[in-house]
C-alpha positions in Angstrom: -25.2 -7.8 25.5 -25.4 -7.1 28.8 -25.8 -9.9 31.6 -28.2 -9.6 34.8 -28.4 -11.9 37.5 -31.2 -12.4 40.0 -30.8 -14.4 42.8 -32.2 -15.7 46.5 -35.7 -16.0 44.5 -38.7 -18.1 46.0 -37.5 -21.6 47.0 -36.9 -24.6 45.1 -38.2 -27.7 46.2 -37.0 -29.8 43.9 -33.5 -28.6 44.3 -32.8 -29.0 47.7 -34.8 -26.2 48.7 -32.0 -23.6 47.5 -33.6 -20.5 46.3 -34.1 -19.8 42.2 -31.9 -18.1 40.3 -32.4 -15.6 36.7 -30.3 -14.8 34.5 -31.7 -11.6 32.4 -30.0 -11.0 29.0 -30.5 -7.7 27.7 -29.7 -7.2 23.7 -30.2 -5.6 20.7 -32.9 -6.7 18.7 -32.7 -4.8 15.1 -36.1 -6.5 14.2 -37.4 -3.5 16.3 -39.1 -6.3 18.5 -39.2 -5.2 22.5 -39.6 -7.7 24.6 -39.2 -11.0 25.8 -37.3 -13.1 22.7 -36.6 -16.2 25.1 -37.1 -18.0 28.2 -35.6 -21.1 28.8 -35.2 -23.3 32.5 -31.7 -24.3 32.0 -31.4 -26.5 34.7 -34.4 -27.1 38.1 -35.1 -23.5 38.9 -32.0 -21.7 37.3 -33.9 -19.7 34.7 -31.9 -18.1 31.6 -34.4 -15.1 30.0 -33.7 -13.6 26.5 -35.1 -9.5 26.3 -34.6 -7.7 23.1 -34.7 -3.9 22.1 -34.3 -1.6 19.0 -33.3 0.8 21.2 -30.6 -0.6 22.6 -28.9 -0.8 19.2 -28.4 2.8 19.6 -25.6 2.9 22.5 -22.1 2.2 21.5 -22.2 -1.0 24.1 -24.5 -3.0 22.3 
């Protein structure tokens, strides 16, 4: 798995106008499915997204 993080996004109102934050997950998805598996708001605009590729099950690292 391999962990991306986005942040100083578009502002957040709700959260004290602080500016949104991703987090990209990038794993291997044996299914053969490629794309988006999840995407969840963990918390006001912190974001936690789930992105799944056969091809990554190819390198040694995943």
């Amino acid at each position: 798995m391999l962990a991306v993080r986005y942040t100083e996004g578009t502002t957040c109102e709700i959260n004290s106008n602080q500016p949104r934050e991703t987090v990209v997950y990038y794993v291997c998805d044996e299914r053969g499915s490629d794309g988006i598996l999840n995407f969840e708001e963990v918390s006001s605009c912190y974001y936690e997204i789930i992105v799944g590729s056969r091809w990554l099950c190819k390198l040694p690292a995943f």
